[in-house]
C-alpha positions in Angstrom: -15.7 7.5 77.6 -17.3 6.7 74.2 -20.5 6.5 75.8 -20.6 10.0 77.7 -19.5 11.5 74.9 -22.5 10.1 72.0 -24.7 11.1 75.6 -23.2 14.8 75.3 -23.4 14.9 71.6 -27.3 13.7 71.3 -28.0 16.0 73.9 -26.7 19.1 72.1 -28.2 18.0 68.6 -31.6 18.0 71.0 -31.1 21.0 72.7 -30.2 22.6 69.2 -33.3 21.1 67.5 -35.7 22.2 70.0 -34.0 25.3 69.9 -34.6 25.2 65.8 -38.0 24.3 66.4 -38.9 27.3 68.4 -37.4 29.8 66.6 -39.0 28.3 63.2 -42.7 28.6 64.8 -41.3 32.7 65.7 -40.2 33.1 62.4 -43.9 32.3 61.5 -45.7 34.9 64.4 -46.6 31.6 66.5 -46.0 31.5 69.8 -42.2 29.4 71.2 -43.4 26.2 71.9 -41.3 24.8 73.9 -39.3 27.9 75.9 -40.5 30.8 77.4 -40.1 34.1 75.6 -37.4 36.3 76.8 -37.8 39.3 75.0 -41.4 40.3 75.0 -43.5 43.1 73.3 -43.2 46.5 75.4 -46.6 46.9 76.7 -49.1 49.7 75.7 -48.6 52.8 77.6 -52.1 54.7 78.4 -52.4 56.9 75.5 -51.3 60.4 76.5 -53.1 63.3 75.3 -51.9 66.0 72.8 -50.3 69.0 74.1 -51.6 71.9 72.0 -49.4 75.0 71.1 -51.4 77.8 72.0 -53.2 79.0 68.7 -52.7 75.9 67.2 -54.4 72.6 67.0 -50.9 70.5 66.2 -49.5 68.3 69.4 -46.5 69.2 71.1 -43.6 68.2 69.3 -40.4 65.9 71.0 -37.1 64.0 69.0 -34.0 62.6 69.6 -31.1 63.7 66.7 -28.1 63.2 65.9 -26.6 65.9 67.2 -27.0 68.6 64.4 -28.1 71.7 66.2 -31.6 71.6 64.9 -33.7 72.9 68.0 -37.3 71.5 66.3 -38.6 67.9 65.8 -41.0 66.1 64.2 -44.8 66.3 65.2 -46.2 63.5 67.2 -49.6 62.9 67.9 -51.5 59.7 69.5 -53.2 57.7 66.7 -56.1 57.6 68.9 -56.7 61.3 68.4 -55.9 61.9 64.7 -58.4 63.5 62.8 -60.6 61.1 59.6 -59.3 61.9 56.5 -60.3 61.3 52.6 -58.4 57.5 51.8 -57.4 57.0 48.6 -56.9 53.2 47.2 -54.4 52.8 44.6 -53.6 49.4 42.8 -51.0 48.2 40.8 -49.9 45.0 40.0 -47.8 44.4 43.0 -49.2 46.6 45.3 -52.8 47.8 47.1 -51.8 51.0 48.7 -54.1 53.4 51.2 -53.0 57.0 51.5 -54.3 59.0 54.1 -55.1 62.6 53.3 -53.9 63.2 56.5 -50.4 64.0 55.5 -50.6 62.5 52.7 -49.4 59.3 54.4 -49.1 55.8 53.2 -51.0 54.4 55.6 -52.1 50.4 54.4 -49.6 48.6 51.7 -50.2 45.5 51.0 -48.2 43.2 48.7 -49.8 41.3 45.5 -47.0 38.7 45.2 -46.6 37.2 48.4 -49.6 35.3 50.6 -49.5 35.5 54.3 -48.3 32.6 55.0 -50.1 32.8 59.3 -53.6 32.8 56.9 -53.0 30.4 54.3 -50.2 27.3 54.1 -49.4 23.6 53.6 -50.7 22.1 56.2 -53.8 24.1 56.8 -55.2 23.5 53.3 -54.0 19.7 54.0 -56.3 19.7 57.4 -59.3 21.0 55.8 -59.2 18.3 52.9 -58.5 15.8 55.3 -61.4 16.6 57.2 -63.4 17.5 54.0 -64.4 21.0 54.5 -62.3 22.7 52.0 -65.2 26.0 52.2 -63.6 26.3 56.0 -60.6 27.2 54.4 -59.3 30.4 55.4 -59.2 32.9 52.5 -56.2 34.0 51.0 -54.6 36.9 52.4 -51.6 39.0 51.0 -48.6 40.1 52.9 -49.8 43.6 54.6 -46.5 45.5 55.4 -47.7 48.7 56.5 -51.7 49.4 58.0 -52.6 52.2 60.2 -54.3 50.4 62.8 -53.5 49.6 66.8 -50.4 50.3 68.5 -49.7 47.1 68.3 -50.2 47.0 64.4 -49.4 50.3 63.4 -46.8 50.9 60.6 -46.9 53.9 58.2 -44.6 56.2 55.9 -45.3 59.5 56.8 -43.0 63.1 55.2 -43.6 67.0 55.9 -42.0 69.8 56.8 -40.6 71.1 60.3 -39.3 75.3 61.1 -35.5 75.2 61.5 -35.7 77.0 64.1 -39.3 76.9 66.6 -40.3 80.4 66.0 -44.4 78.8 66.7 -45.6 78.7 63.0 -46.1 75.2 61.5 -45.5 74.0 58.2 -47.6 71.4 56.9 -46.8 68.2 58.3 -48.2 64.8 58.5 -50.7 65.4 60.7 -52.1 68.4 58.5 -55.1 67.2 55.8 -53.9 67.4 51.9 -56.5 67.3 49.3 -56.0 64.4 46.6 -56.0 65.9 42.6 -58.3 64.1 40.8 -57.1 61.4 38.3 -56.8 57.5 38.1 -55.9 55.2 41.3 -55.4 52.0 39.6 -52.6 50.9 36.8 -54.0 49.9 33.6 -53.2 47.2 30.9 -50.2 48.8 29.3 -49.7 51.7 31.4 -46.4 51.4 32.6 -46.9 54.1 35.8 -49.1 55.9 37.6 -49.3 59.3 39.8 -51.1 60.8 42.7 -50.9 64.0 44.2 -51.8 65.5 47.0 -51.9 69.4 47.8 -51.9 70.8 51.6 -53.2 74.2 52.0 -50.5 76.8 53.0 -49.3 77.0 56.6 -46.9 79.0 57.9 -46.7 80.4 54.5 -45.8 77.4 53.3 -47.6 75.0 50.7 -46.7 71.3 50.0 -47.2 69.2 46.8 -46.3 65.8 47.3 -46.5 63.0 44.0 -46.4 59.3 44.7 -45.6 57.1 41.3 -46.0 54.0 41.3 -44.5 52.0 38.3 -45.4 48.5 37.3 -43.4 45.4 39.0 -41.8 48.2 41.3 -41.6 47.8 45.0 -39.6 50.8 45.1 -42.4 53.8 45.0 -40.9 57.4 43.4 -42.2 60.6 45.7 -41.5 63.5 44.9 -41.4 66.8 47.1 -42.6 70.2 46.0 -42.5 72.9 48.4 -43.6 76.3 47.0 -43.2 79.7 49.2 -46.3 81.4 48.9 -46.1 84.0 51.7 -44.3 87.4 51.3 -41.7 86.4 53.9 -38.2 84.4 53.1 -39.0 81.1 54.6 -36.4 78.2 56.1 -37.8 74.9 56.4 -36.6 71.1 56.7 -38.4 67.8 54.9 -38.6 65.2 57.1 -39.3 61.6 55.6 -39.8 59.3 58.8 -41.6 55.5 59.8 -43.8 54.8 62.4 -44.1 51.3 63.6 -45.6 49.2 66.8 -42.7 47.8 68.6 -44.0 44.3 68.7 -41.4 42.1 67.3 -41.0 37.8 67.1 -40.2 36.8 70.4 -36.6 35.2 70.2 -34.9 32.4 72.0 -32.5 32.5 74.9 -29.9 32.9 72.6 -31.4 35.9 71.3 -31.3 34.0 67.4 -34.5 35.6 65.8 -33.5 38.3 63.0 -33.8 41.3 63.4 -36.9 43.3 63.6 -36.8 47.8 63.7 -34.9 50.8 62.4 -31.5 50.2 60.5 -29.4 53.2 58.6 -26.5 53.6 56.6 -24.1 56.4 56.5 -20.5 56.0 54.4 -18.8 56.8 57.4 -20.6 54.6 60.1 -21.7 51.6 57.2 -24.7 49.9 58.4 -26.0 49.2 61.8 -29.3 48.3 63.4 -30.9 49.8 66.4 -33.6 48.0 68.5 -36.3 49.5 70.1 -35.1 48.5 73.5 -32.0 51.2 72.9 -34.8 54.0 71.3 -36.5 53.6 75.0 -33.7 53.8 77.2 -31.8 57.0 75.0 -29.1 54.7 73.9 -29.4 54.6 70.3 -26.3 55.1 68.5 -27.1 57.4 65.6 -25.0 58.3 62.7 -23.5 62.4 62.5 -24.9 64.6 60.0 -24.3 63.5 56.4 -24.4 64.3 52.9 -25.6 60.5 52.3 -27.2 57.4 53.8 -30.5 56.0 54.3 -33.2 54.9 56.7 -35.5 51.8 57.0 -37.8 49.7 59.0 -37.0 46.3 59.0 -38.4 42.8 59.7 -37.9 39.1 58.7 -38.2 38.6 55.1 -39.4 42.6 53.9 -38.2 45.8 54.4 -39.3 49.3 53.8 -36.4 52.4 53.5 -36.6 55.8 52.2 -33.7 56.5 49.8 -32.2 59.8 48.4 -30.8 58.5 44.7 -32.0 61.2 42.3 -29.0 63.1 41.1 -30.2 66.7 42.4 -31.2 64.7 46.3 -28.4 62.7 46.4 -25.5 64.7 47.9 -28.1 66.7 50.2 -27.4 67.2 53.8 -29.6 64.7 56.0 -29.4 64.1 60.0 -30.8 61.2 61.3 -33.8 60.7 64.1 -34.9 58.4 66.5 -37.8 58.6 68.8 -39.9 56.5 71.2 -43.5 57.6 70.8 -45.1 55.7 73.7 -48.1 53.3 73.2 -45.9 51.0 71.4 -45.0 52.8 68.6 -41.7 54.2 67.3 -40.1 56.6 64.7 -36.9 56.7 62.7 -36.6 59.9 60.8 -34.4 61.4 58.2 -34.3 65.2 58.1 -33.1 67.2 55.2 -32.5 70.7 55.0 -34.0 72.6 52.5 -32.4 76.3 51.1 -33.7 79.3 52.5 -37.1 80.0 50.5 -37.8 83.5 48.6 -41.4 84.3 48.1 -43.2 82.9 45.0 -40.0 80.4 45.1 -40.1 76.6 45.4 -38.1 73.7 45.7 -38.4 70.0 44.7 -36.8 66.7 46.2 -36.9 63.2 45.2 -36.6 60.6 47.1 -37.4 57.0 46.6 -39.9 54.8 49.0 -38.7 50.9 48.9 -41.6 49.0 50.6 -41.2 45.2 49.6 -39.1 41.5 50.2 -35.3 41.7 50.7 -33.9 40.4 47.5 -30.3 41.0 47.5 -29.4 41.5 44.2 -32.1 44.2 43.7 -31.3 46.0 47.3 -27.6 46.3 46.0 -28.6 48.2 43.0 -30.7 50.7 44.7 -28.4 51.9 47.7 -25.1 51.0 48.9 -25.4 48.4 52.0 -29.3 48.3 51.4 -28.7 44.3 50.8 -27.2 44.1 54.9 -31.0 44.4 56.2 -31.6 41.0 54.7 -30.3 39.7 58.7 -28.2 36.5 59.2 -27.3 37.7 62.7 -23.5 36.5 63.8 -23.3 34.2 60.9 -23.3 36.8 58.0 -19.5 36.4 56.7 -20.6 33.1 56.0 -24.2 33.3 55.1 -23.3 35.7 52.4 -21.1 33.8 50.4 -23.5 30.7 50.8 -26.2 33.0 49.3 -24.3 34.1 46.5 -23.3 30.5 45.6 -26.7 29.0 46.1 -27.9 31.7 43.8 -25.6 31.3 41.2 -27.0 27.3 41.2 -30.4 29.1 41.3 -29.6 31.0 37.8 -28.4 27.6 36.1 -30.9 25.6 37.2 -34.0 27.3 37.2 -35.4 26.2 40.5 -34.3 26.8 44.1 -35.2 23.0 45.2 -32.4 21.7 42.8 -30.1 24.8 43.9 -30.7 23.8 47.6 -29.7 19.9 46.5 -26.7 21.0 44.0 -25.3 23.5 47.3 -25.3 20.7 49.5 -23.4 18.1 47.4 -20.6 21.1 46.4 -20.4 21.9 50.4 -20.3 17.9 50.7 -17.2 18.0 48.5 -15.6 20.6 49.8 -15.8 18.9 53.4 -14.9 15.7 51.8 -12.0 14.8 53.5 -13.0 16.1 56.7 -15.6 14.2 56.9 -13.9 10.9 55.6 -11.7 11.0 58.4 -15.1 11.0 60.8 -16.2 8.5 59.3 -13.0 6.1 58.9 -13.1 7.1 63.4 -16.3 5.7 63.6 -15.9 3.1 61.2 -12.8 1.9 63.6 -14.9 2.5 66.7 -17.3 0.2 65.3 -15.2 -2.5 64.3 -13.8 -2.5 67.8 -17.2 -2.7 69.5 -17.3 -6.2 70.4 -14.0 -6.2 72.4 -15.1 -2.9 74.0 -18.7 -4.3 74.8 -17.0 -8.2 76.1 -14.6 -5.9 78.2 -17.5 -3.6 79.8 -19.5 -7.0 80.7 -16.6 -8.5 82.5 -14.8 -5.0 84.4 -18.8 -3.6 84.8 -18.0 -4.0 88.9 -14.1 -2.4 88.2 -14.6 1.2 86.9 -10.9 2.8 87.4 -9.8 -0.8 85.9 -12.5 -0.3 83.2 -11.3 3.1 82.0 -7.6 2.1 82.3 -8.4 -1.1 80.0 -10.7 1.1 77.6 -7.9 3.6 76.7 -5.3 0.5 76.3 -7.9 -1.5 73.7 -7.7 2.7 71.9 -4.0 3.0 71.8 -3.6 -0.5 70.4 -6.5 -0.3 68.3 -4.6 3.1 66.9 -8.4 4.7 67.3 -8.7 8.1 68.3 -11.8 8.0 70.5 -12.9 11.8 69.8 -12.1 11.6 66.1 -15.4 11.5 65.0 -16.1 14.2 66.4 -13.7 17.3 65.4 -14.4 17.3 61.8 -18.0 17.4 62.3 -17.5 20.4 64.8 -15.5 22.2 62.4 -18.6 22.3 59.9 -21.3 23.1 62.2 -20.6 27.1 61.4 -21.1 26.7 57.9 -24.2 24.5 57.9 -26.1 27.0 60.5 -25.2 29.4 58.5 -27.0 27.5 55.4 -29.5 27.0 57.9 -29.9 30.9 58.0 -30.0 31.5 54.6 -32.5 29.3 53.6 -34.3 30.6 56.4 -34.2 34.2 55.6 -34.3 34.2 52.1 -37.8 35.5 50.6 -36.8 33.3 47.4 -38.2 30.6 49.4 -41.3 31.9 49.9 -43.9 30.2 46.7 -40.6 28.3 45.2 -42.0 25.2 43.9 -39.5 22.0 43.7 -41.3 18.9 42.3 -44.4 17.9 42.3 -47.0 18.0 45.6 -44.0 21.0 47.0 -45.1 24.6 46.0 -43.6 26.4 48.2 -40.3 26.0 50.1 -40.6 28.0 52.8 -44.1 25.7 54.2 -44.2 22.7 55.8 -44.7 19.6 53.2 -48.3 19.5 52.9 -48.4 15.5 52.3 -45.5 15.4 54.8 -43.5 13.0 52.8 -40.5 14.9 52.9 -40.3 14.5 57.0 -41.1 10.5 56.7 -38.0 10.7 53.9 -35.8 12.3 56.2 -37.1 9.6 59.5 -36.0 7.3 57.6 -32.6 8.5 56.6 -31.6 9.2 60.1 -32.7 5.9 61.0 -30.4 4.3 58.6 -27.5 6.3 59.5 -28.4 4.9 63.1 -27.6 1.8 61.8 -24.5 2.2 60.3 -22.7 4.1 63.5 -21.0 2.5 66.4 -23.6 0.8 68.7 -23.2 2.2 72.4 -22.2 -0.6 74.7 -24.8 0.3 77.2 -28.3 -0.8 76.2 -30.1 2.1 77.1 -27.9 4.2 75.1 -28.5 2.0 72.4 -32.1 2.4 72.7 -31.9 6.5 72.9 -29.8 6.5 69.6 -33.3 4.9 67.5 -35.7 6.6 69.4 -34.3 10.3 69.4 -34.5 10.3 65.3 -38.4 9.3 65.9 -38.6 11.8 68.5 -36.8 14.5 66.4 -39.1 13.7 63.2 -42.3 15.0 64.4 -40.5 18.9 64.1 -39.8 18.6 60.9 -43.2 17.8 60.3 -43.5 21.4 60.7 -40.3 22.8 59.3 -40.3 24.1 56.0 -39.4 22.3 52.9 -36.6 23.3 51.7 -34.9 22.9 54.8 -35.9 19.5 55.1 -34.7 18.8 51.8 -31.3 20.2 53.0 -31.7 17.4 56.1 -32.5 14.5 53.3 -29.6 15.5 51.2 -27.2 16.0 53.5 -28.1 12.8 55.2 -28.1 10.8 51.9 -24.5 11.9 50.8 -23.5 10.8 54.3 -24.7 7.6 54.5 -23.5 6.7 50.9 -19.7 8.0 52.0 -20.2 6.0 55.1 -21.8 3.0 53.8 -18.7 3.3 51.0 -16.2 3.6 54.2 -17.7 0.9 56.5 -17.9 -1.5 53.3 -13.9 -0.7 52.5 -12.8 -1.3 56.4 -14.8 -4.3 56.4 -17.3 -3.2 59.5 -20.6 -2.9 56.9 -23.6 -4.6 59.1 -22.0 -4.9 62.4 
């Protein structure tokens, strides 16, 4: 019985490190390596032609709501067959934005602080200096989180303003051109902001000013809309402020384990919830009513973009909520806001707030209520989140997220103390009781009923619980996947340096001496557990942690230091266990 179940267990911790694996090489836009993708990117549709309103060179317009009544949508229009406009760079010091006077769109942002990691990483810089060609190395490329490009690329921020009711006039929109005012595009030494404006001509009797500002070490972008009657006609008219994104997304496991990539909103009354594009295509997406709060966003493993109402006059406003499946791979999440009825020569301003950058909780939960939740640790989250909070709190005390990573695992070591004592004393037991069970196997090898009868006798005499070992490691898988899930989906990670040769966490250990650490940890925790009676068993036990140590070759760092710690506290409680009961080299 001892032997089928160390059989089960080693093939679950294979199954589950394979599983690991895979998902780790998704996390990183690879490929799965070892299991077929079941979720795969919806293919590209044939690009369909705009249908133009007669009079009018704007597409036919299509949406999904939330059930408000409105009877008008927002414009749509194959980015095939949008119309060149001026782009305007603007740099700051953590962002190199393109806006599109089309619309006045963000259309290409891309983020100082963090490398792409698929361009530029441990073990690619290690393979060109091992092969001496350190000119082939790829140059460095930043994160790009939005770029107006293919279907399968495309990702912009686009506003304007929609009829409340679809009389045929259009207001400017995103897909009308805006001219840009004059003045500087990039933020200089000392200059704590910077603003760019762009004017549409009037449509519909209707003009639109719209301001970006973009403030120094700010991912969160202020833009501000001003829209100005400048007919002779009373004039009602919605702001839309919506995403675009390809519906490509990381390929996940059979388990469906990969986090979370499309639109997410909050509303007070409905909280926080996700929608994937699978539920935008087949008209199941389960919007939010009409409120006087809440927020939208686009969201994806370690950043996140969301378009926020928290100025004090745009707070409270009324806002319905859109979702829409644009064909070609792309999709739209909108949020609508009413504006008042519009005298001639009048105007109105909003202000709303455009977060485009990493998911850092303690900075999402100042700007919007449940904006921290798109920071995804799937099932695991009532765990994850106190995990995060305490390995942060290390983080503030000791200054580097290496030593928090260590410092977690010896308090969660602690706390499991006991627990894992009582595993340990099991297999300490099981161990000492090896011989007999291995002298008894030999001589009953022809007799199994016998065998199995005479087994459970030498465990009731013996006083040793035969699955022992096993329930208080089961109870505290939970909590270390859910670790596993923090330090996975934490953007701290990404460029934490620990000591030495390890600059960033969240890449593989270029010298890979953390991987040949953690080899030989495992092995030595082979050697002090029970040795399986049966000789190929015994064989499987030392070869799975060599087989198991080419992955985390590749894993990241600071997951792999979790692996060494973990196992070095364990062997020093077991070595202290096997020593006191007297089984220490048997």
């Amino acid at each position: 019985m001892n032997d089928i179940r160390r059989t089960i267990l080693w093939v679950v911790f294979g199954f589950s490190l394979v599983l690991l694996w895979d998902q780790w090489q998704v996390f990183n836009g690879h490929k799965p390596t070892f299991l077929p993708s079941t979720k795969t990117a919806a293919p590209a549709k044939p690009p369909v032609a705009p249908v133009g309103t007669a009079g009018s060179d704007l597409p036919a317009v299509a949406g999904s709501t939330a059930g408000s009544g409105s009877s008008t949508a927002v414009p749509t229009q194959s980015a095939a067959a949008a119309p060149a406009g001026e782009k305007v760079t603007v740099s700051t010091d953590v962002f190199k934005a393109v806006i599109d006077s089309q619309g006045a769109t963000l259309s290409k942002l891309e983020l100082l602080k963090y490398v792409d990691q698929t361009h530029q990483g441990g073990l690619v810089d290690t393979f060109y200096k091992m092969i001496g060609r350190p000119e082939a190395k790829p140059e460095t490329r930043f994160v790009t989180l939005m770029e107006d490009g293919s279907p399968l690329t495309r990702y912009v921020a686009q506003t304007g303003l929609l009829n409340t009711i679809d009389t045929g006039d259009h207001f400017p929109n995103h897909l009308s051109l805006m001219t840009a005012r004059s003045g500087p595009r990039e933020l200089a030494d000392g200059q704590d902001a910077l603003e760019v404006t762009f004017e549409s001509q009037p449509a519909g009797g209707l003009k639109y000013v719209k301001t970006y500002q973009f403030r120094r070490g700010d991912y969160s972008i202020h833009v501000k809309h001003q829209i100005v009657n400048v007919g002779d006609q009373p004039r009602d008219a919605q702001l839309y402020l919506q995403f675009t994104r390809h519906g490509t997304v990381a390929a996940g496991t059979m388990f469906g384990t990969n986090t979370f990539t499309g639109p997410a909103l909050y509303t007070e009354e409905k909280k926080f919830h996700k929608i994937p594009f699978s539920d935008i295509t087949k008209n199941k997406a389960d919007l939010p009513p009409p409120a006087d709060n809440g927020w939208i966003a686009m969201v994806q493993h370690y950043f996140v973009s969301a378009w926020l109402l928290n100025a004090p006059d745009s707070a409270k406003l009324k806002r319905e909520f859109r979702v829409k499946d644009l064909e070609n791979n792309l999709y739209s999440v909108s949020m609508v806001i009413p504006l008042n009825k519009l005298a001639p020569g009048a105007a109105q301003t909003i202000d709303s707030d455009l977060f485009a950058g990493p998911e850092e909780e303690k900075k999402l939960e100042a700007l919007a209520p449940g904006l921290e939740l798109v920071k995804d640790y799937g099932i695991f989250t009532i765990i994850s989140k106190p995990l995060y909070w305490l390995l942060d709190k290390l983080h503030t005390i000791l200054g580097n997220w290496g030593w928090a990573i260590v410092a977690l695992v010896v308090l969660l070591k602690a706390a499991f103390y006991w627990l894992n004592a009582k595993a340990y004393a099991s297999m300490a037991k099981m161990k000492a009781i090896n011989p007999k069970v291995t002298e008894m196997r030999a001589r009953l090898k022809d007799k199994p009923q016998e065998m199995q009868q005479e087994m459970m006798r030498i465990y009731r005499e013996e006083k040793v619980n035969p699955m022992g070992g096993c329930f208080p490691i089961v109870i505290q898988i939970p909590v270390f996947i859910a670790l596993y899930w923090v330090l996975l989906s934490s953007v701290e990670m990404r460029h934490a340096p620990w000591i030495g040769w390890i600059k960033d966490l969240s890449a593989p250990d270029p010298w890979f001496i953390l991987p040949v650490v953690m080899t030989a940890t495992s092995l030595f925790q082979t050697w002090l557990n029970p040795t399986p009676p049966d000789p190929m068993q015994a064989k499987l036990m030392w070869i799975m942690p060599l087989a198991f140590s080419v992955m985390f070759v590749f894993f990241p760092a600071g997951l792999v230091l979790y692996w060494i710690t973990n196992n070095v506290l364990s062997i020093a409680q077991q070595w202290f266990i096997n020593k006191r009961l007297g089984v220490l080299g048997k």
